[in-house]
C-alpha positions, 0 to 999 in steps of 0.5 A: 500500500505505501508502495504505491502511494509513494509510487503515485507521487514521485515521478523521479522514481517511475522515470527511473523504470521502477516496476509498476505493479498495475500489470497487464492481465496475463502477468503474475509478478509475485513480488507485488502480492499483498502477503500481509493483507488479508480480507475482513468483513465489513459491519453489516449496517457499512455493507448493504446488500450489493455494495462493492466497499470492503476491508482490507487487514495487515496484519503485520502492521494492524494497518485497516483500509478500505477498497473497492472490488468489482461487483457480481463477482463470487470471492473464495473464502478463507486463507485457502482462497487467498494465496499471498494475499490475492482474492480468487475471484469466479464470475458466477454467469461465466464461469472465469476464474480471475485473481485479484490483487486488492491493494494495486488493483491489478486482475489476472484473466483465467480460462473459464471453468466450464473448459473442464465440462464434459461432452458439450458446452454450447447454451447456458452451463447447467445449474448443476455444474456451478455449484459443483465446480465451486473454488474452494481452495487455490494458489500458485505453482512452476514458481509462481508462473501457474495458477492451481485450484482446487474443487473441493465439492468434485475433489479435483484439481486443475491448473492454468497460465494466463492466457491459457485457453482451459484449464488442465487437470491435475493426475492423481498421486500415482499418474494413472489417470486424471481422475479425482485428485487428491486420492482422498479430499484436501484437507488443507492447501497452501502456496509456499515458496512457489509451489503449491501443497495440499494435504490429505489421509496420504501426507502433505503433498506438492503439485508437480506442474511438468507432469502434471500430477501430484507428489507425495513428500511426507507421509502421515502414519495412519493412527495419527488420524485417530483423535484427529479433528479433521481441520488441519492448515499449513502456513508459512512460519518464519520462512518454514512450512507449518502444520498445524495439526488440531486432535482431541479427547474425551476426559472424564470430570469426577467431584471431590468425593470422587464420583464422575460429574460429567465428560469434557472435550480436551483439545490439543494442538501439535505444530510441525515444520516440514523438512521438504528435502527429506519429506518428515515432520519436526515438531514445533515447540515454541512460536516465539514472539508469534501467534496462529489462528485456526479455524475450518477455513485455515490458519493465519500467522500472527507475527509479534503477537507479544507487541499486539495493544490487545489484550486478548493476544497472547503470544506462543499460543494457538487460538482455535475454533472448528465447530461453528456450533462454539461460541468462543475460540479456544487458546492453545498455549504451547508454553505449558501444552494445554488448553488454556480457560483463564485467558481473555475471550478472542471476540472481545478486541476488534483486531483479533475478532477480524482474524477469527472471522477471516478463517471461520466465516461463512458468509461471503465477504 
């Protein structure tokens, strides 16, 4: 943002040939994507119905704006739908896919969806077809050159380039055919140094864009799913791939005189930086400075928590909520690995309700 304001106001600096990032509609330049920003809902009495104002959150700086996006256009929810920052958009009548970079503008054209119907494809697409060939998760591979999304409702995945004419499915895990890929339904996906991970039952996964197919990287022992909560994320942590890995138990309650009073949830979170060379998991023990808000639709890196003016951010702590029945986010403090209850409720301060409504929210922003 202060980039292009600068940029705006000092024409010594545009004479010098300084890259402008309002680039044309074929051109993914990644050293523009707003990392940093993420996209927060207005107040409902601010966003009337049809309305195109919206906010935007840094929140490394906890800097909050306000843009315009284009209307009548479906935007993917979620860290999922916001590789780097940039807002994955779908034309609802078309069917084209286009990013969005919301701090410079700029706009990405992509092949329209309806490339991947069957059969043929004159006349209106089928009611059917749109609401099955929904985005659900995207992000970039081939060194940020190559646009990845994920069909979560049909568990396919296809890519493309700008200004390529149709999208090209992604094979499953072994190269045996362009079926349903994954293997088993994403759980998680993530862009990370140029190249775009997923994960599944299998393990964490990345997207091989010369062949065209998926490649295992580090498998997950299958009795890690026992207790597993089913709402794991990666995210980048201090230039490290995380995995933020969500489980729970029953435990019983018993009373002073020994007697059981009731069940409770117990809820644990393990981290995990991936050794992408050697394709294991080593555990994470301390965030530092740092927090990360999970929830179904991803997570998000807080950085310097420790300095946040609210109160209700502690760092080294994971603040959690899976169950849109839960009323309060749960806090994960890794410095004693348990569940803390004494610790202020995240939906009392503004800045870190923004957060929590970033990878929670179901409705569309």
């Amino acid at each position: 943002m202060d980039l292009l304001q600068f940029r705006s106001v000092c024409m010594p600096w545009r004479a010098a040939g300084t890259p402008d990032p309002k680039l044309g509609p074929r051109v993914i330049d990644h050293r523009f994507h707003p990392r940093h920003w993420i996209l927060v809902p207005l107040p409902e009495e601010a966003a009337p119905a049809g309305a195109t104002r919206r906010q935007l959150l840094n929140v490394t700086t906890r800097k909050l704006v306000q843009v315009h996006l284009p209307p009548k256009l479906a935007v993917v929810e979620g860290p999922s739908g916001a590789p780097e920052g940039m807002l994955v958009l779908r034309d609802d009548r078309t069917l084209v896919v286009r990013l969005l970079n919301p701090v410079t503008g700029h706009v990405v054209d992509l092949p329209s969806l309806r490339t991947l119907q069957r059969g043929r494809r004159r006349g209106p697409i089928p009611r059917a077809f749109k609401a099955d060939y929904e985005v659900t998760a995207a992000g970039f591979a081939g060194g940020y050159s190559t646009v990845v999304v994920y069909l979560g409702y049909v568990n396919r995945m296809a890519m493309a380039k700008p200004g390529d004419k149709r999208w090209t499915l992604v094979n499953n895990l072994f190269g045996l055919h362009a079926g349903p890929v994954p293997d088993y339904p994403s759980l998680s996906s993530a862009t990370f140094q140029g190249r775009f991970y997923c994960f599944d039952s299998n393990g964490i996964s990345v997207v091989d864009v010369a062949r065209r197919r998926l490649q295992l990287l580090a498998a997950i022992p299958i009795s890690w799913f026992i207790k597993f909560i089913g709402s794991a994320s990666m995210v980048d942590h201090g230039g490290d791939l995380m995995l933020v890995w969500p489980s729970s138990r029953i435990t019983p309650v018993f009373g002073h005189d020994g007697q059981l009073k009731s069940r409770a949830k117990v809820t644990r979170i393990e981290l995990f930086h991936v050794d992408l060379e050697n394709g294991r998991l080593l555990p994470v023990r301390d965030l530092g400075e740092d927090a990360v808000f999970v929830g179904s639709l991803g997570a998000v890196l807080l950085p310097n928590a420790r300095h946040c003016r609210s109160s209700s951010v502690h760092a080294n702590t994971v603040y959690f909520k899976f169950n849109m029945r839960e009323r309060d986010f749960g806090a994960f403090q890794l410095s004693t690995n348990h569940e803390a209850n004494d610790l202020p409720r995240v939906e009392e301060c503004t800045f870190a309700r923004h957060i929590a409504s970033y990878v929670t929210s179901t409705r569309r922003v």
